[in-house]
C-alpha positions in Angstrom: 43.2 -137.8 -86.8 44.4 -137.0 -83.2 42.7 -134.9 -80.6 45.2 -133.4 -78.2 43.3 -132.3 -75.1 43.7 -129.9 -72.8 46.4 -131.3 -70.4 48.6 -132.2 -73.1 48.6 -128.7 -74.4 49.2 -127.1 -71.1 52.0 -130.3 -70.9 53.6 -128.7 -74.6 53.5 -125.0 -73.3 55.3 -125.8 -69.7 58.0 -127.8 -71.4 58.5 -125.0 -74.1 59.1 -122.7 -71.2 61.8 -125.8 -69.5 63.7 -125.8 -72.4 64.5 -121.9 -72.4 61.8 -120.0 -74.7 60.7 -116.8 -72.4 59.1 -114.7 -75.1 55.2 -115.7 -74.7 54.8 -114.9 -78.6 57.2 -117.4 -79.6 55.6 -119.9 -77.2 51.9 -120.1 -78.2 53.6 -120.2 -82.0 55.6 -123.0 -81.0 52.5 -124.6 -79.3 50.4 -123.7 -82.1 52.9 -125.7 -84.4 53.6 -128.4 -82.8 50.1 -129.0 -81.8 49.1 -129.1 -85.6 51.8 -131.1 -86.4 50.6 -133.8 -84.0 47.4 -133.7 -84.9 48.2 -134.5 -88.5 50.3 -137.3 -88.0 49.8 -139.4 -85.1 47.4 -141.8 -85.4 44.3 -141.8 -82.5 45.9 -144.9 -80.4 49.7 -143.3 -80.4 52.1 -142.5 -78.4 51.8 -139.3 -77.6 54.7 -138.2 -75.3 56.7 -140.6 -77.6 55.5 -138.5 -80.8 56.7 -135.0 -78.9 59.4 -135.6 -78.2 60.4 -136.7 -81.5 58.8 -133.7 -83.2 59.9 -130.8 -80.9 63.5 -132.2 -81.4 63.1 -131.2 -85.2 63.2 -127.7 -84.4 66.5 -127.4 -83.0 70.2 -128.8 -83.5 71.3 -128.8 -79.4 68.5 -126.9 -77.8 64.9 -125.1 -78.4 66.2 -121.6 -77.0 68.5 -121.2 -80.0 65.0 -120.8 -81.9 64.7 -117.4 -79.1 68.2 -116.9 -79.6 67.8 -116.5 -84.2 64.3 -114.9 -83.5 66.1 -111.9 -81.7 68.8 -111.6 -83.5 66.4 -110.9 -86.3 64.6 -108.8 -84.9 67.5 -107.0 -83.6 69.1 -107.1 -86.5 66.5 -107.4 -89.5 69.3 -107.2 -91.9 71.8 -109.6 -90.8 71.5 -112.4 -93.5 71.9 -109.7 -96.2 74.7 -107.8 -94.3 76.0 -111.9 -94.3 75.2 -112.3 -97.9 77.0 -108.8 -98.9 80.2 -109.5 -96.8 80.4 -112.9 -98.3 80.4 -111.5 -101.8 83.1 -108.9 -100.7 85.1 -111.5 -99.4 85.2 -113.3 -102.7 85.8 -110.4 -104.9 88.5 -109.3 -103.0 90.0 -112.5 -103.3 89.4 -113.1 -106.9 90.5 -109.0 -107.2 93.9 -109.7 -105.8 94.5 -112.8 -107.4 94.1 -111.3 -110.9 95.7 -108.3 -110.1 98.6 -109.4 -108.6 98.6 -111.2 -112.0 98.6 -108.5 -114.0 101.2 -107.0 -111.8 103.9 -109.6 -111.8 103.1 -109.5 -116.3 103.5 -106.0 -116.3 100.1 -105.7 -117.6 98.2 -102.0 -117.7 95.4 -102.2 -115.1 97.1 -103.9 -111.9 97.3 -100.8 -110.2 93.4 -100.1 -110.5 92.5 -103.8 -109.7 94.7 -104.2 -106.7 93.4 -101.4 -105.4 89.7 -101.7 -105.9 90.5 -105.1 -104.1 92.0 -103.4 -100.9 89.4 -100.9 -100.9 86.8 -103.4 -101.0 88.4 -105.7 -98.4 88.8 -102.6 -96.2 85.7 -100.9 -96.0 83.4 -103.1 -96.5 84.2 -106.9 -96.0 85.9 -106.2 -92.9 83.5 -103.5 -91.2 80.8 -106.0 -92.3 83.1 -108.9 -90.7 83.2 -107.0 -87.8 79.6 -106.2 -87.1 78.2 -108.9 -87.8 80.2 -111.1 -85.3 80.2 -108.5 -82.4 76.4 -109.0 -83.2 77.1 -113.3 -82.6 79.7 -112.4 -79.6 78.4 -112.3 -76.0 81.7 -110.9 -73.8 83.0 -107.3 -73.9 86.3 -108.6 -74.5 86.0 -111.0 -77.6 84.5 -107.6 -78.9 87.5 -105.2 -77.8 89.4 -108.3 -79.3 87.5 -108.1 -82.7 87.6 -104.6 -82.7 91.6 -104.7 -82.5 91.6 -107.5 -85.4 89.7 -105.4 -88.1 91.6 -102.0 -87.5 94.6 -103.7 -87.4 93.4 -105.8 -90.9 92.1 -102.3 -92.1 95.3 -101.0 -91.5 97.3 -103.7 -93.4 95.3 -103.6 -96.2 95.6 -99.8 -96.4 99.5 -100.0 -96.0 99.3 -102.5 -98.7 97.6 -100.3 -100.8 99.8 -97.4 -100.4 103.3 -99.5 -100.8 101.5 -100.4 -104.3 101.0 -97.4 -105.3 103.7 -95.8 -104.2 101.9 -93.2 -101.6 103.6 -91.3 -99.3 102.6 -92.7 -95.9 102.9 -96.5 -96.2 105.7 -97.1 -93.7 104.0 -94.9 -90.9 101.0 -97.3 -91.7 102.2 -100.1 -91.7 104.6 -99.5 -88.7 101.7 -98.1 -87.0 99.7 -101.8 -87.9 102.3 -103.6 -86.7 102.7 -101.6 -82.9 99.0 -102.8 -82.8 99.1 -106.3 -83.3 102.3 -106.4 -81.2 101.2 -104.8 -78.4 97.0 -104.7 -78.0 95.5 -107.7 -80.4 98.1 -110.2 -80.1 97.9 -110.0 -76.3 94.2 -109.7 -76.3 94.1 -113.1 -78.5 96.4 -114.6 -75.8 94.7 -113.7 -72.7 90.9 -113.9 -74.1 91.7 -117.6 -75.4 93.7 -118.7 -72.4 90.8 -118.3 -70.5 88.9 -120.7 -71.9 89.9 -124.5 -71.3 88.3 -125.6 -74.7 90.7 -122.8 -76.7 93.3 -122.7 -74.4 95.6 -125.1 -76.4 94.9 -123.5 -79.9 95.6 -120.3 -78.4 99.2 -121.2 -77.3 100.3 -122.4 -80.4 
């Protein structure tokens, strides 16, 4: 079994801090992990630098801050993989919803109505709103958020226009009208300007 002494610890701790950890609790948990880890597995006569290296990389994909970067948004957030799990399942039962309702609709069947709309509404307010939080939560610029923000009132208001043409409301050409002046005029250009700006989007964005 391996002893790791002193100076490698203190060698551990100050390359946890290079590689963009700053909370101190998440450092001595890191070191306390990976010092364990080494201690377990490397043999008395190896390579110890070698052996770090190799076993801090396990912890991350690009870089050891994005273990920071999930531990905040958790504790920021504490209910962000449920919130994920939830808007997922809305997603897929609006899909499957509208599909079978728009079934039933084009058979003539009793129930499209109901099953159309209970797709909309779900879509509406709750797998968009959910949509909506949970990436202004991944987003770091003010404007990708005034850009996301345009996106889900202006999918909000399609699906609610939508709802109304089916069921023959009063109000579904102001709606919609009113959708389309939006992504005309504010999301449209936001998407244009927003992706231009960045030289790995720009092309996507002007096609």
């Amino acid at each position: 079994m391996y002893r790791i002494t002193d100076q490698q610890v203190d060698f551990i701790l100050d390359d946890i801090r290079r590689r963009g950890v700053e909370m101190e609790d998440l450092q001595y948990n890191l070191l306390d992990h990976i010092c364990c880890i080494i201690e377990q597995n490397l043999e008395e006569d190896g390579d110890f630098e070698a052996y770090y290296q190799q076993t801090v990389a396990a912890f991350y994909k690009q870089q050891l801050s994005e273990i920071e970067e999930e531990t905040i948004r958790l504790l920021t957030f504490k209910n962000y993989y449920g919130m994920k799990k939830l808007m997922m399942g809305c997603g897929a039962f609006s899909a499957f919803a509208f599909v079978v309702g728009s079934f039933f609709k084009v058979m003539h069947w009793p129930g499209a109505a109901v099953i159309l709309g209970l797709a909309f509404l779900v879509f509406c307010l709750l797998f968009l709103p959910l949509l909506f939080l949970l990436k202004t939560k991944e987003s770091g610029s003010g404007r990708d958020r005034v850009e996301l923000g345009a996106a889900t009132l202006a999918g909000i208001l399609y699906g609610i226009s939508m709802l109304f043409q089916i069921m023959h409301w009063p109000g579904a050409r102001i709606i919609w009208l009113s959708t389309l002046g939006l992504s005309a005029f504010v999301l449209l250009p936001l998407y244009y300007f927003n992706g231009i700006r960045k030289p790995v989007a720009k092309t996507n964005t002007i096609v």
